[in-house]
N, C-alpha and C positions, 0 to 999 in steps of 0.2 A: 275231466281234468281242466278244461278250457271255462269252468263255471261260473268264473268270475266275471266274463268277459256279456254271460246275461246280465249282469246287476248294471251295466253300462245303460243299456238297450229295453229292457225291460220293466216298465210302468209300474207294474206291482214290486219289483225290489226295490227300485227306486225310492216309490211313497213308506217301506216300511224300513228308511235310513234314515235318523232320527237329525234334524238340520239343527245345526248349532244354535246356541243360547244366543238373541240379542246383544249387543254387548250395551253396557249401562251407559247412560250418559255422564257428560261430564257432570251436571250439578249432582247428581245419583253417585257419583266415584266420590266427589268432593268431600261430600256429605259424609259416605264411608269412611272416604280417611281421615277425618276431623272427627273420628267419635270418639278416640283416647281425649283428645281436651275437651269436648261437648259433656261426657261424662264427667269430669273433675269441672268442670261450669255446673251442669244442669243437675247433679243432683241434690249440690246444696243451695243451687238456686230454685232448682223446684219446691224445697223444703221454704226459704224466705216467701217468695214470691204467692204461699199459701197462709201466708199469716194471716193475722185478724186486721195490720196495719203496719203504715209506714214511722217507726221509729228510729231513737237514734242506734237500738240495741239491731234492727234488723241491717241501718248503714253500715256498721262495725261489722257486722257479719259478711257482708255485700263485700267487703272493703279484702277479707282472708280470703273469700274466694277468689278475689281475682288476684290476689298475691301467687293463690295456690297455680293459679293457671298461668303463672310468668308474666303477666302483665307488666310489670314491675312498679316499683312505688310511686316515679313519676307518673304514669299515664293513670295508674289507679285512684293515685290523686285527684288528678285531673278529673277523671270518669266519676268521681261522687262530688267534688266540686259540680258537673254539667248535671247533675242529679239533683242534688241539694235544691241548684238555681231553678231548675224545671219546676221540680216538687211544689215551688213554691209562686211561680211563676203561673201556672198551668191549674193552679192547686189541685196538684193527683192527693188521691185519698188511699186507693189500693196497690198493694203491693202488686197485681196483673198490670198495673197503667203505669207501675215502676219499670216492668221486665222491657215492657215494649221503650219507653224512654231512654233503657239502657240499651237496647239494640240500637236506636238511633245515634244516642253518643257515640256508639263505638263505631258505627258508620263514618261520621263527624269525623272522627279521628283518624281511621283507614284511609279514607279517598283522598286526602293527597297521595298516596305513595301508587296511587291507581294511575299509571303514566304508562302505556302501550310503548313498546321502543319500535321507532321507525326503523328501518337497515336502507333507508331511499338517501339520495342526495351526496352519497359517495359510491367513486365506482374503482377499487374493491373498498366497500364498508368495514372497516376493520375491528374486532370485538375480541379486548383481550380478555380473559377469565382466568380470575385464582380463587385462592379459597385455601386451607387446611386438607392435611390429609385425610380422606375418608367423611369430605362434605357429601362427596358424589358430584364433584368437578367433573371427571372427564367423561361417564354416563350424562350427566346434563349436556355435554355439547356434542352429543351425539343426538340426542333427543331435538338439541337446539338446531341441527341440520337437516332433521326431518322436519322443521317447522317452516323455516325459512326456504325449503323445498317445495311446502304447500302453498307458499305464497309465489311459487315461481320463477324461484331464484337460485343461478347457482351459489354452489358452496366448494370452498376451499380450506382443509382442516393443515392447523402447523401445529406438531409433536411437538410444544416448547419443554414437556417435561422431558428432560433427556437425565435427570437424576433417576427415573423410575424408569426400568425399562417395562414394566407390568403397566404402565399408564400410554406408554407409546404402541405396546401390541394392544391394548386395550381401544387407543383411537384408530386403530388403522380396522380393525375388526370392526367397528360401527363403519367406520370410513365405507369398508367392504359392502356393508350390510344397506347402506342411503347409498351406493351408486357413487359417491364422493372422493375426489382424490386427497391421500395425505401428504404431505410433506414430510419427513422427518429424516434422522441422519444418528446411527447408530449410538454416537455418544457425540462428547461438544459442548457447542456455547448454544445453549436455548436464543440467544440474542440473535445469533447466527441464524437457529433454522427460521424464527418467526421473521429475519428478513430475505431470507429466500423466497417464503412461502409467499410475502407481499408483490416481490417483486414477479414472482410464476403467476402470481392470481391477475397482475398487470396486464403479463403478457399474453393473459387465455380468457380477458375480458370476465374473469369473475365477480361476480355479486357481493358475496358475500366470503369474509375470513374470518375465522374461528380459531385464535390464538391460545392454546394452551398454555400453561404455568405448572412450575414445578409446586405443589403443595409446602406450606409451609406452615410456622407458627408465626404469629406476630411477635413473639420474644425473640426468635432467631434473626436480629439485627441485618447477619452476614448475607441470609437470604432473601428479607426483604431488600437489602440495599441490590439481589443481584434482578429482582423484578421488576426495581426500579432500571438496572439498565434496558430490562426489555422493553420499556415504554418509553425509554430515550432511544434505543435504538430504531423503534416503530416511527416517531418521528422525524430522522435522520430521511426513512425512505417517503413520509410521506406527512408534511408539516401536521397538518387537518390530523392525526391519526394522532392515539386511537379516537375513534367516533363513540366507541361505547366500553368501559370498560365496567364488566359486571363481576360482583361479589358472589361467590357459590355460598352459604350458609347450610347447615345440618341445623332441623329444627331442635334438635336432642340437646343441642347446649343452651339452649334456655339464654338468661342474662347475657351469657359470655357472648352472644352473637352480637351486641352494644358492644363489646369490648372489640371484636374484631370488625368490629366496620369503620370506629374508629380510628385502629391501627392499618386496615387496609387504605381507609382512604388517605391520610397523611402518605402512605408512601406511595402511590398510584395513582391516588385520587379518581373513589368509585364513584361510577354514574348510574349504577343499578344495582340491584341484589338479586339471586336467586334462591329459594327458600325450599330446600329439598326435605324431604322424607317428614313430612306434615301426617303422614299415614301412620307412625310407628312412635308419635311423642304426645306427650299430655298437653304440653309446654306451648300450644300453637297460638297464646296468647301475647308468644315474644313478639308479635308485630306491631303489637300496640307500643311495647316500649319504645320499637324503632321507633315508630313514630312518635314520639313524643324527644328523645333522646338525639339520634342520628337519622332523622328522616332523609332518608332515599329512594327512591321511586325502584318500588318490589315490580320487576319485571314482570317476573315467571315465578310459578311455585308449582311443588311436585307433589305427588299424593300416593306415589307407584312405581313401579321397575319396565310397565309398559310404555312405547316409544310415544304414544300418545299421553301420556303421564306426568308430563306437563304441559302447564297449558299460563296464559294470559290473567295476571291477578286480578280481577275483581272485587272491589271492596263491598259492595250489598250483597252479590254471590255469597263470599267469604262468611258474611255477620251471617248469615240467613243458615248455610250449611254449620255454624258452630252454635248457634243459641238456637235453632230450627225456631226462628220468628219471621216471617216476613217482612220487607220493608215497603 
């Protein structure tokens, strides 16, 4: 009855325990979760890109596929505008010396919004975040604690949604889960607790703050005006603050994520984006729009539910995992 206690000790039980899978790397996850949009890319660009030649009938087609992938009209513009000019610059002949041209554009286009966010040069660095209900707001800043953890810094979480109380047991549970303390206060002024939290993270020499927001819409006025007070009130305790204030984005709304970066940054005025659930949308070409439209430097972007599941945007990464071209 004590048999278990061989499999510790014994060499041969040992070698026939079958050791866990590797786990894939990030460019290998990426890749993964960009294949709903690599798919609505690549198989009617596989079909173009095998023509006999570059016409105006295969640009027109070039032109619905990347509508179909949310690019949106400006940046797709753009992207056969920087095509056209190559084409003719370069004099490409084949539709192969097209694909790889168009990876390049699209690189072009991405790498401003490729801006690593520092958390150095304030001490507590204060990072407020909102976004709509059901971006994956308050999963990303639980993700975003374990990151700024690996760079070896503390972290201090404030429960600013106090409308949901499923978003407040939600941050205290990741809180639990990184070792991290939360702040938060049963019901109240969100204004309230994010300046408590500033003021505790003060007085316990913390690194970094991770200000929660109650989810909203950009239609609902009442509620943007009350997140605005939280980033008056963030400066009340510390001028400099916030230092970073980041957009959560769900890739699944396509266009509409131009509309809410828009309306986020008018009342908060965003300094980053984060770009969740890239794993579960066709659409993952809405970055091109951003950037053409509301360029903001894309932080982080998600690809998974695992805490490592976000990670740091790279824009040649990015083009390479959705068009699988090298750059």
């Amino acid at each position: 009855m004590f048999g278990f206690l061989k499999t510790r000790d014994d060499p041969a039980a040992q070698a026939s325990v079958t050791p866990p899978a590797p786990r894939a790397s990030w460019g290998e996850r990426l890749k993964a979760g960009l294949s709903r949009t690599r798919d609505t890319l690549n198989t009617p660009l596989t079909e173009l890109f095998s023509r006999a030649k570059i016409d105006d009938e295969l640009l027109e087609d070039l032109e619905s596929t990347l509508l179909m992938a949310d690019c949106g009209v400006e940046a797709t513009h753009w992207l056969l505008a920087e095509l056209k000019a190559t084409v003719k610059r370069d004099k490409l002949e084949t539709p192969s010396q097209l694909r790889s041209a168009l990876a390049k554009s699209l690189q072009t286009l991405l790498t401003p919004l490729e801006q690593a966010l520092d958390a150095g040069g304030h001490q507590p660095f204060v990072i407020m975040i909102a976004g709509v209900n059901g971006a994956g707001k308050t999963t990303s800043i639980g993700k975003l604690a374990k990151h700024f953890q690996g760079q070896g810094k503390s972290v201090l979480l404030a429960a600013g949604d106090t409308f949901r109380a499923a978003a407040r047991e939600q941050l205290t549970t990741w809180g639990e889960r990184n070792g991290v303390t939360v702040i938060a206060q049963e019901s109240g002024d969100p204004a309230a607790v994010v300046f408590d939290a500033i003021n505790a993270a003060r007085a316990r020499k913390i690194d970094v703050v991770l200000a929660d927001t109650a989810g909203r819409l950009p239609t609902q006025l009442h509620l943007m005006e009350e997140i605005a007070k939280v980033r008056r009130v963030i400066q009340k305790v510390d001028a400099s603050a916030p230092h970073e204030v980041l957009l959560v984005l769900d890739a699944n709304i396509g266009q509409n994520a131009v509309q809410q970066v828009k309306a986020f940054d008018k009342a908060i005025g965003v300094t980053g984006l984060v770009i969740t659930k890239l794993d579960g949308t066709a659409k993952g070409g809405v970055l091109a729009a951003i950037a053409r439209q509301c360029p903001k430097p894309v932080r982080f972007i998600g690809i998974g539910e695992g805490i490592d599941d976000l990670q740091a945007f790279r824009a040649g990464e990015f083009v390479e995992a959705l068009l699988g071209a090298s750059q």
